[in-house]
C-alpha positions as CSV (number, residue, x, y, z in Angstrom):
1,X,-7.8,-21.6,-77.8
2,X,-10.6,-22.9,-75.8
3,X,-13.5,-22.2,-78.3
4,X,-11.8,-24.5,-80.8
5,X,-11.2,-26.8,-77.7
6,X,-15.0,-26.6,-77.1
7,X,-15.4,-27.2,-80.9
8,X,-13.1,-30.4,-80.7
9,X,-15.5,-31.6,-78.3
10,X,-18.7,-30.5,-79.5
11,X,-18.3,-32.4,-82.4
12,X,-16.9,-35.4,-80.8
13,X,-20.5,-35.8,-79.7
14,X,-19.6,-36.5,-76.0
15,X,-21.5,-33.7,-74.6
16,X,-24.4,-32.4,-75.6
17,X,-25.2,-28.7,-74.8
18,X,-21.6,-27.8,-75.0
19,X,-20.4,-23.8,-74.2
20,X,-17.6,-22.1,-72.6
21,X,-17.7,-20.8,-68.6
22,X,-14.5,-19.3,-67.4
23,X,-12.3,-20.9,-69.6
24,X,-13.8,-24.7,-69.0
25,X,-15.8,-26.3,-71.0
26,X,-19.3,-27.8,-69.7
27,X,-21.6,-29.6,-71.3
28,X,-24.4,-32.4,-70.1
29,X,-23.5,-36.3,-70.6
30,X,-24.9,-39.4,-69.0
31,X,-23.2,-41.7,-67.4
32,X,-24.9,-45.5,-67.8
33,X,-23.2,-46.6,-65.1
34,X,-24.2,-44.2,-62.4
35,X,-27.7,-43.7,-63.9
36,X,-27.1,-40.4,-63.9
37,X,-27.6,-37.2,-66.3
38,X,-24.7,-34.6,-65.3
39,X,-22.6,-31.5,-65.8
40,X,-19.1,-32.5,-66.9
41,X,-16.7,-29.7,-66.8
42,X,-14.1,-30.3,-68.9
43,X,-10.6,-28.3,-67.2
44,X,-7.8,-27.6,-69.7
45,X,-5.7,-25.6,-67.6
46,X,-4.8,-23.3,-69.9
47,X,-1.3,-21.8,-69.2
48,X,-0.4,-18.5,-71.3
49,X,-1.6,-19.4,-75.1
50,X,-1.0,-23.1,-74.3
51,X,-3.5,-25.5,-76.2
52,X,-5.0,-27.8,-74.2
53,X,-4.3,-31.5,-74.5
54,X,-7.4,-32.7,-76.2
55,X,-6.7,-36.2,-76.6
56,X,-5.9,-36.4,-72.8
57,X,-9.2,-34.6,-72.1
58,X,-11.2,-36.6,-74.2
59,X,-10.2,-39.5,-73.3
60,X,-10.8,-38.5,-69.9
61,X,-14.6,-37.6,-70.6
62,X,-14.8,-41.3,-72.7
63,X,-13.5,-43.2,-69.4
64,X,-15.8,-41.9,-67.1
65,X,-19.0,-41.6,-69.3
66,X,-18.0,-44.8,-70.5
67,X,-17.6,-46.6,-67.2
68,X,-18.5,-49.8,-67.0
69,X,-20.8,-50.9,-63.9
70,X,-18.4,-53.4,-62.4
71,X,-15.8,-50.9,-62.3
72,X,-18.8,-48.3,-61.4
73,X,-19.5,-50.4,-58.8
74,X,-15.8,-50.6,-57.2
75,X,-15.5,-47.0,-57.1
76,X,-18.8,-46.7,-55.0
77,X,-17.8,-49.6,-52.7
78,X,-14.2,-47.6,-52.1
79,X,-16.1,-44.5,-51.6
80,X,-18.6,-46.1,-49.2
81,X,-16.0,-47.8,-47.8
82,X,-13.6,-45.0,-46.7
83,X,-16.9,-42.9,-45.3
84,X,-17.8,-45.8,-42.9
85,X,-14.6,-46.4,-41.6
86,X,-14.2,-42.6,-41.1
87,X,-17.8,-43.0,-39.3
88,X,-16.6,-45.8,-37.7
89,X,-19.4,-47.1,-34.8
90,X,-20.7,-43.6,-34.0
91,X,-24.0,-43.5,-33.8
92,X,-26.2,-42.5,-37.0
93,X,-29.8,-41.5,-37.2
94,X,-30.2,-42.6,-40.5
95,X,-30.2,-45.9,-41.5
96,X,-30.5,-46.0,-45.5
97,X,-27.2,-47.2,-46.8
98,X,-25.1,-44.4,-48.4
99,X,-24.6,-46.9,-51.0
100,X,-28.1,-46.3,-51.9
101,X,-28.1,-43.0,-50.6
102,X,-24.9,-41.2,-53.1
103,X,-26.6,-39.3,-56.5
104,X,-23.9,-38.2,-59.0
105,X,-24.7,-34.8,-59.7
106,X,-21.6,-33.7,-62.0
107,X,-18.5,-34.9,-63.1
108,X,-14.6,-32.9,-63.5
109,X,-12.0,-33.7,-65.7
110,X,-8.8,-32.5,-66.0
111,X,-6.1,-34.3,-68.0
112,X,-4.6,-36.7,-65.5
113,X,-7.7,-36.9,-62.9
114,X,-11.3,-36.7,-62.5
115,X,-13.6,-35.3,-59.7
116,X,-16.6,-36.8,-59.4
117,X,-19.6,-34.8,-57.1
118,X,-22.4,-36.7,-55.4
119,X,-24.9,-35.8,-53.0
120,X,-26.5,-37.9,-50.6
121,X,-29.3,-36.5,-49.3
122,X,-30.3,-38.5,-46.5
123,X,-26.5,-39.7,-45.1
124,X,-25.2,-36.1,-45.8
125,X,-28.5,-33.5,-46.2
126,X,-26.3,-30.4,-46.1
127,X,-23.4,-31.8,-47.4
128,X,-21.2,-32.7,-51.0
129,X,-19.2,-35.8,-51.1
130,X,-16.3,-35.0,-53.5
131,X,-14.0,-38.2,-55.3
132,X,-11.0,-37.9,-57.1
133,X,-10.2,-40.5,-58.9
134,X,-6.7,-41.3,-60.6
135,X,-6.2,-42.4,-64.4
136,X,-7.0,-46.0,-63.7
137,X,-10.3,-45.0,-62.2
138,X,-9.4,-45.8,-58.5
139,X,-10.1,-43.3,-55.4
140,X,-7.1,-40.7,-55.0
141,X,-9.3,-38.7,-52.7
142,X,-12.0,-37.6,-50.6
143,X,-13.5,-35.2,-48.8
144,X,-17.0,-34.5,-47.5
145,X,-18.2,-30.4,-47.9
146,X,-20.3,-28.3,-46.7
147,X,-23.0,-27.4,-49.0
148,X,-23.8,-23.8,-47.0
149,X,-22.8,-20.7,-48.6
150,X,-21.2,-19.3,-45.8
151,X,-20.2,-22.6,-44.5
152,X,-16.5,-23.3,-43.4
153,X,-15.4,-26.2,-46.5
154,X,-13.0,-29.0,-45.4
155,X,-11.0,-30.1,-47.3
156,X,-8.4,-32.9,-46.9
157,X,-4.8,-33.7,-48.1
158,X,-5.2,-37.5,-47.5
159,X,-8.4,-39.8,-46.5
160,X,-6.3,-41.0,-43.6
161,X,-6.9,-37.0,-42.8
162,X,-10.8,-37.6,-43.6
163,X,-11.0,-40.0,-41.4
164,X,-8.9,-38.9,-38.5
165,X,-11.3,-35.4,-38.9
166,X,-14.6,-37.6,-38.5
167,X,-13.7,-39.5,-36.1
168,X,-12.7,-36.2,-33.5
169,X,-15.6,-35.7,-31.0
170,X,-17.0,-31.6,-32.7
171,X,-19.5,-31.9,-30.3
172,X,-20.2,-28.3,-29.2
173,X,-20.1,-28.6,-25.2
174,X,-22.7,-26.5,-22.9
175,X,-21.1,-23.8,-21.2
């Protein structure tokens, strides 16, 4: 099933570079909006010799690749947003904008959401900023990661969470 769903979408001329890893298909796309070459990984959740929905899917890859920079730009100014009220008036060392500061480095679809993956390497050096978005494009979620190996990942049920996380003191206290 998923080699004729890599097929279906190999030909659609989406992705380029197309090829199955762990039953998901990835392949590399650019997104105008973003400026940005990526990895999309295209999720079917296959259940038990169920074919996957590849309308859904596709149209899925065509919305976000096909993104258009005002819309672009509302999902940054939500992510941005949500970050710097979780941040709130601590004090930062850095002072570029994460606006200038977020990279989209790959993209996840699934049928009814996407995840998109951005580093920003000055805001967040050791760190992934993860988005998912709903159908219409807007932010469902967030969460901020640790990029480590062997680094606890957070993850949170609601941004409300996100924020209530970063704003907690984790200060580590002397003995």
């Amino acid at each position: 099933m998923i080699h004729k769903f890599r097929e279906a979408i190999a030909s659609s001329g989406v992705l380029t570079d197309v090829e199955v890893r762990d039953d998901i298909v990835v392949g590399r796309a650019r997104v105008l909006a973003a400026q940005a070459d990526v990895w999309v990984n295209v999720d079917p959740e296959l259940e038990d010799g169920e074919a996957p929905d590849a309308t859904a899917l596709l149209r899925g890859i065509d919305q976000i690749l096909g993104v258009s920079p005002t819309q672009w730009g509302l999902i940054i100014d939500q992510i941005v947003g949500e970050v710097e009220a979780a941040v709130g008036d601590e004090p930062v060392q850095e002072t570029t904008s994460l606006r200038s500061d977020l990279v989209l480095k790959s993209v996840v679809v699934f049928a009814g959401t996407t995840l998109l993956r951005f580093e920003a390497p000055r805001q967040f050096p050791d760190s992934w900023i993860h988005a998912q978005l709903d159908e219409q494009l807007a932010l469902d979620d967030l969460a901020v990661d640790a990029r480590e190996v062997d680094a606890e990942t957070v993850s949170f049920n609601t941004v409300d969470d996100l924020l209530d996380h970063v704003s907690e003191d984790n200060t580590p206290r002397e003995p």
